[in-house]
C-alpha positions in Angstrom: -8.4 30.9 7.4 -6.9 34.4 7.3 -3.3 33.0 6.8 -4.2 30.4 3.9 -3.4 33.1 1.0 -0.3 33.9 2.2 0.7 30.2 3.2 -0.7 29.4 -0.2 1.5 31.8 -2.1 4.8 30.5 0.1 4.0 27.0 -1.3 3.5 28.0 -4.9 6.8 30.0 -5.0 8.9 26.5 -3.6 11.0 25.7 -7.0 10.0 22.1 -7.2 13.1 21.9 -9.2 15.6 22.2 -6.8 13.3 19.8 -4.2 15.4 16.5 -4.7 18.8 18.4 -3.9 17.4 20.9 -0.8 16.9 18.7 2.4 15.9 22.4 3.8 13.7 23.6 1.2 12.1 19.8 1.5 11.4 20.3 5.6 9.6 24.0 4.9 7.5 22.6 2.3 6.7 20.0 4.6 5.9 22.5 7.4 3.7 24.6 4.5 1.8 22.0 3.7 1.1 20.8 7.4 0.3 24.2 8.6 -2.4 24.4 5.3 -3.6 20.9 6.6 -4.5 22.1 10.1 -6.4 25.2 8.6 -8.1 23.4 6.6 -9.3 20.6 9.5 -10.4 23.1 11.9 -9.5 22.8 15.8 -12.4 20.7 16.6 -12.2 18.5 14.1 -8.2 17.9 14.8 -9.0 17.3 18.1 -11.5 15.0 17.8 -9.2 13.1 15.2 -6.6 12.6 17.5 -9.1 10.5 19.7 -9.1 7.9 17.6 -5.7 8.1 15.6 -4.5 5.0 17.7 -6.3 2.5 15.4 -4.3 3.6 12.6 -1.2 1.8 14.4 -3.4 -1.2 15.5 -4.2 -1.6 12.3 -1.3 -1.6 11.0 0.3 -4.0 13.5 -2.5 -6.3 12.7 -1.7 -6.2 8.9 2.1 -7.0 9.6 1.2 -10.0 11.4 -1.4 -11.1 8.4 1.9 -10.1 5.9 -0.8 -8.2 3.9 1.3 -5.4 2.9 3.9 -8.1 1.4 1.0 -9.8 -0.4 -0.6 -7.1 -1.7 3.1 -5.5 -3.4 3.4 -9.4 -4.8 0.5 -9.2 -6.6 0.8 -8.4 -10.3 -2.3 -6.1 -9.9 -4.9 -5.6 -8.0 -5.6 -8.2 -5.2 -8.7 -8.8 -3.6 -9.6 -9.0 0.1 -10.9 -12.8 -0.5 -7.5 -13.3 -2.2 -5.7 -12.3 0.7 -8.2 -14.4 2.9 -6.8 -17.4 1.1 -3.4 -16.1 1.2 -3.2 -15.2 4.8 -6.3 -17.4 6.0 -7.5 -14.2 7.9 -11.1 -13.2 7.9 -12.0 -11.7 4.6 -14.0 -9.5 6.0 -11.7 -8.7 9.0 -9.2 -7.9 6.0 -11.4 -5.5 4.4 -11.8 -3.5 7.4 -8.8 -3.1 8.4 -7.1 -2.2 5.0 -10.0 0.4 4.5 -8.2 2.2 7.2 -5.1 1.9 5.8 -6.1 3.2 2.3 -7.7 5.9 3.8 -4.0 6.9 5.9 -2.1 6.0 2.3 -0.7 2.9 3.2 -2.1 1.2 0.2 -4.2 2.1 -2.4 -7.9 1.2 -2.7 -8.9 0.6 -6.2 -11.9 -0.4 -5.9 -14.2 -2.4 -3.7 -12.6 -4.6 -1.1 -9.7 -4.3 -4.2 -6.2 -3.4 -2.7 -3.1 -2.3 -4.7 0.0 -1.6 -3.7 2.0 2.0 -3.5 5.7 3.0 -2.5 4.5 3.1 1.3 3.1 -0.4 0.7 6.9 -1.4 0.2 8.0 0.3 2.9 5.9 -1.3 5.1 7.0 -4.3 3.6 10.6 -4.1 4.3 11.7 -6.4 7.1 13.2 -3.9 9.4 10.3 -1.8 9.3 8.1 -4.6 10.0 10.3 -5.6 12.6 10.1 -1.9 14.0 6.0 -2.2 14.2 5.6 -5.5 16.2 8.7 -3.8 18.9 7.2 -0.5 19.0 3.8 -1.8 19.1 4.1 -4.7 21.6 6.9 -2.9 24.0 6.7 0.7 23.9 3.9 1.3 22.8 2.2 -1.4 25.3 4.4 0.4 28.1 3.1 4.1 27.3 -0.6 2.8 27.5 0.3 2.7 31.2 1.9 6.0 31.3 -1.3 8.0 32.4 -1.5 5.6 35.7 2.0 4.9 36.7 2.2 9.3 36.4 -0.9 9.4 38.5 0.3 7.3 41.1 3.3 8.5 40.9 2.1 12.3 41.2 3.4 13.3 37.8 7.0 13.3 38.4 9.2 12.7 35.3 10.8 8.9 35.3 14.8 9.0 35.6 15.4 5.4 37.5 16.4 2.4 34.6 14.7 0.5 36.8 11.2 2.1 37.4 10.1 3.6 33.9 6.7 2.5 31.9 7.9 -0.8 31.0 8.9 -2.1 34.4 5.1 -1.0 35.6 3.8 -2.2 32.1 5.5 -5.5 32.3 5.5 -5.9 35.9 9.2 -6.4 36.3 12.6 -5.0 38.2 14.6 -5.4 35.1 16.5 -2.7 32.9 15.0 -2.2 29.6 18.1 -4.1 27.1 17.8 -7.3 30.2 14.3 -7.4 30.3 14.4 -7.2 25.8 16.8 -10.4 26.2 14.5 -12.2 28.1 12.4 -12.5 24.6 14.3 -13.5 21.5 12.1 -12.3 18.7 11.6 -8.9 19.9 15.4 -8.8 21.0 15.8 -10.0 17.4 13.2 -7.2 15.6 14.7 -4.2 17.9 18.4 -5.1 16.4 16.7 -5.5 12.7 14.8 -2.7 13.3 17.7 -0.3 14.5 20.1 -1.7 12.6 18.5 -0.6 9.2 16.7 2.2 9.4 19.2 5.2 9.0 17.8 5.4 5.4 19.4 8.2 3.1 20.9 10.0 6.2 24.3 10.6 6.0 27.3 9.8 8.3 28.0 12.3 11.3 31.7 12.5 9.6 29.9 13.2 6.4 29.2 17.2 7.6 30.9 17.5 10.2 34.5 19.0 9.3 36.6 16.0 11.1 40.1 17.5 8.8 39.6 21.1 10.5 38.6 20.0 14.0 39.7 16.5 14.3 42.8 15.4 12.1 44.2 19.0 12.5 46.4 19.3 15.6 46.0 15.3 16.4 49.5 14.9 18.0 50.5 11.0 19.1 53.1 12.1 21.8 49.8 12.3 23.6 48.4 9.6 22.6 48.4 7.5 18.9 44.1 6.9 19.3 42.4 9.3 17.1 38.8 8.2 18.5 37.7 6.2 21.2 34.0 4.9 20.6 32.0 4.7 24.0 29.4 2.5 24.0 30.6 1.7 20.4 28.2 -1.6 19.7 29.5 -3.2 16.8 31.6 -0.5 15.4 29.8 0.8 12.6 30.0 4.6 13.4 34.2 4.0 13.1 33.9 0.8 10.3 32.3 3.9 8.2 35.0 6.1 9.2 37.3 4.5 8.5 36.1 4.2 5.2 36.2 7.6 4.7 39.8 8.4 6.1 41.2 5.2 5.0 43.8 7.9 3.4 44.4 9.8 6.7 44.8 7.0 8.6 47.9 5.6 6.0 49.1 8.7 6.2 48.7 9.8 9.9 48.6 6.6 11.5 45.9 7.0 14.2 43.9 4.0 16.2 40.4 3.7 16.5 39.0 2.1 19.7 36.0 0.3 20.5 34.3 -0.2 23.8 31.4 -1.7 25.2 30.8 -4.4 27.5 32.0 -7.6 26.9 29.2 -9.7 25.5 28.9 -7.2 23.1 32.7 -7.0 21.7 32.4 -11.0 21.6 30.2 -10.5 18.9 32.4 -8.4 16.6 35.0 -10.9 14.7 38.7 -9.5 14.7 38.6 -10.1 11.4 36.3 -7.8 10.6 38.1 -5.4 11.6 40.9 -3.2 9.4 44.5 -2.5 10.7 44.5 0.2 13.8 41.3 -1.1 15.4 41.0 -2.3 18.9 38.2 -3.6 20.9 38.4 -2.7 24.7 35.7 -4.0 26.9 34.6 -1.2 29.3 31.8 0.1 31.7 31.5 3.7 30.8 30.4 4.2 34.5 33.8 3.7 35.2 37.5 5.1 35.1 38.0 5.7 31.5 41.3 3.8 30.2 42.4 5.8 26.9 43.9 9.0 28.2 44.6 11.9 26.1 43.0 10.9 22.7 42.4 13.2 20.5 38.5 12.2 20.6 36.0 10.6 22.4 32.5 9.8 20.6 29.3 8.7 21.9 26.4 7.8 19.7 23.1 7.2 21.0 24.8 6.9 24.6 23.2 10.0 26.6 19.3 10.2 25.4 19.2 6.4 27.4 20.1 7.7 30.4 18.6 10.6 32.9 20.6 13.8 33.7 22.2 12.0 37.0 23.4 9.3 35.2 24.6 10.9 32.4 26.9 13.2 34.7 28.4 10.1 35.9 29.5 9.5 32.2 31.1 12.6 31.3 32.8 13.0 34.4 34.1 9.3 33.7 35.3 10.7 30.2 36.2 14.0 31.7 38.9 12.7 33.8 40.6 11.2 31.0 40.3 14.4 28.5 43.5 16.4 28.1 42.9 20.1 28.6 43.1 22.1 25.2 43.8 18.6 23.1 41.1 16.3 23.3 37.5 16.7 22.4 34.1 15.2 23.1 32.0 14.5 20.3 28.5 13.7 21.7 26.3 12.5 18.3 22.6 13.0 19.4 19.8 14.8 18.3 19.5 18.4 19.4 16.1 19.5 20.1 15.5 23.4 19.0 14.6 25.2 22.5 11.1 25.4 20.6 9.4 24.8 17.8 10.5 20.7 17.5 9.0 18.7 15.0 6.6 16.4 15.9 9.1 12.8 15.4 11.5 15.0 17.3 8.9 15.0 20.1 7.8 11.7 19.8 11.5 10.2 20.2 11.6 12.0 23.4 8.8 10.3 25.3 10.4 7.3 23.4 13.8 7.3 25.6 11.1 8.0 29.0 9.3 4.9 28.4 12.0 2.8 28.2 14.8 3.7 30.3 14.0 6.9 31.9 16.3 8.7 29.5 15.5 11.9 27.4 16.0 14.0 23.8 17.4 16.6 24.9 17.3 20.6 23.6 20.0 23.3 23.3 20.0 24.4 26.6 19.5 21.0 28.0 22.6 19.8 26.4 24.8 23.2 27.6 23.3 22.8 30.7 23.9 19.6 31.1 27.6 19.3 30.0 28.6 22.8 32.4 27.5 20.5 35.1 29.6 17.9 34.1 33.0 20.5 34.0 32.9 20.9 30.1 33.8 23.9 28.3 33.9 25.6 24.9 30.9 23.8 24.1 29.6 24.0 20.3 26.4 22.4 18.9 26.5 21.4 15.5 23.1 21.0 14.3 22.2 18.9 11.0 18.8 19.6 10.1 16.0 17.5 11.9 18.7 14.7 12.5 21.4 14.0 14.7 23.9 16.5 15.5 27.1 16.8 17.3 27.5 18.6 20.8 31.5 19.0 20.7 33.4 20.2 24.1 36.4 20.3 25.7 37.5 20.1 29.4 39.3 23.3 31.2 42.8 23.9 32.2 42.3 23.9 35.8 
């Protein structure tokens, strides 16, 4: 209780004014109001809340599958638990108790009793993608990491790095990769995509803050080679559709390419014409011998935290090969854990990438680390607040 004044002071001298335009000021008052919370629970009871703080996802899993929370922000009003008995033809009684906890976690609003309205997080759990993301989560990760405490055990507490032997195979019972086993059932295949496909939110574009004129467009030189970017493990393209948007001008007027690569079945999904002018799709294995030599970039998004620290070596070295000294650059979009300190979804997205494919967030030094042993150099790390950031480095003259 001793530092309460002076956390309390901190949050009454945040100018609420200048809230909606700081993204930093917004992340310390956050932290404020969390540290205050804490205080204010007491150790014990913390502890003992964390014990039972897995309902809260059950029940919310439950309520997706019962389409409450789109029920309850259709209603005009209020809504009743024996209205969305009818509605759903769920237990009214079931409904009542598992919305109490939801109220009481501000995922709707309890108005009065077994009388539900709905709030902005009631919409947000209404959105498709985010339902989507609840049943995946729920019935796949989060059915994987229940085992976590056994497989470790027997395992003798050695960190996962196989694809092939993480939580979900001893979950699941199976020999299959994570993405192979995820095709083997359609609807979740189908809520991952919606799921990851729409949840970026109000976050803005890598090439949004980082300075791609200075360090990218600057010095690009096509007697090495005319491909500005090459996109590893590019999925669909939207990292270089978006872009492109946003150079549309620079690419007129310098008249780069953009490559994308990934395997096959994946490029077979993008349409050529979808595509604008100076895009090509190149199906490759990044475990193997990069094609594009001497582009001015090479970009992976999302690639690294899937794969353990031996596996990821095999990558860069792949892309290292290719890399021409003092010209091109690696651009490695990720999130970058601080060495201490991370924020608890920071955390949480970590034991994420163990559970499913033995891969890893990694921190500061993991990611220098990492990349010296690859045979990288003049590494930078371009940090953008609690989001991804870009790792940028270059391969030596010898």
């Amino acid at each position: 209780m001793n530092r309460l004044p002076n956390l309390m002071s901190k949050i009454q001298g945040v100018d609420v004014a200048q809230l909606p335009q700081d993204q930093g000021a917004q992340a310390e008052l956050l932290r404020l109001t969390r540290e205050v919370t804490t205080i204010l629970e007491g150790p014990v009871n913390r502890a003992t809340d964390l014990v039972f703080k897995p309902y809260t996802t059950v029940a919310a899993r439950i309520a997706v599958d019962l389409d409450l929370f789109n029920h309850i922000c259709a209603a005009s009003g209020d809504v009743t638990s024996k209205q969305l008995a009818n509605l759903t033809r769920g237990d009214e009684l079931l409904i009542s108790r598992i919305l109490r906890l939801l109220a009481a976690t501000g995922f709707v609003d309890n108005t009065g009793e077994d009388e539900w309205k709905s709030n902005e997080t009631t919409q947000a759990m209404a959105m498709p993608a985010i339902e989507a993301g609840h049943r995946f989560v729920f019935d796949v990760l989060v059915s994987s990491a229940m085992k976590a405490p056994k497989y470790l055990s027997e395992t003798k507490y050695q960190v996962p790095t196989e694809p092939t032997d993480t939580f979900v195979q001893y979950a699941f019972q199976t020999r299959l990769p994570f993405f192979q086993y995820l095709q083997s059932m359609p609807s979740l295949m189908h809520d991952f995509n919606l799921f990851m496909g729409n949840t970026m939110g109000n976050r803005q574009y890598w090439h949004d803050w980082y300075d791609v004129r200075k360090l990218l467009l600057t010095g690009f030189d096509r007697s090495h080679n005319s491909v500005l970017l090459v996109d590893v493990g590019s999925g669909k393209g939207h990292d270089m559709l978006a872009f492109h948007q946003a150079f549309a001008d620079s690419a007129t007027e310098v008249s780069f390419r953009l490559v994308l690569q990934d395997l096959p079945p994946v490029l077979e999904s993008v349409s050529e014409h979808e595509l604008p002018a100076g895009f090509e799709k190149m199906p490759h294995d990044f475990f193997t011998e990069q094609p594009v030599k001497a582009a001015r970039g090479y970009f992976l998004h999302h690639i690294l935290h899937d794969w353990s620290d031996q596996y990821c070596i095999k990558i860069l070295r792949c892309l290292r090969k290719a890399m021409l000294p003092g010209y091109s650059k690696l651009l490695i979009h990720e999130l970058i854990l601080p060495n201490s300190g991370a924020e608890e979804i920071q955390a949480r997205f970590d034991l994420v990438m163990m559970t499913l494919s033995g891969g890893m967030e990694r921190s500061r030094t993991q990611w220098v680390r990492l990349l010296e042993e690859a045979g990288f150099c003049n590494i930078t790390l371009y940090e953008h607040l609690d989001h991804d950031g870009i790792i940028e480095a270059e391969v030596p003259n010898h």
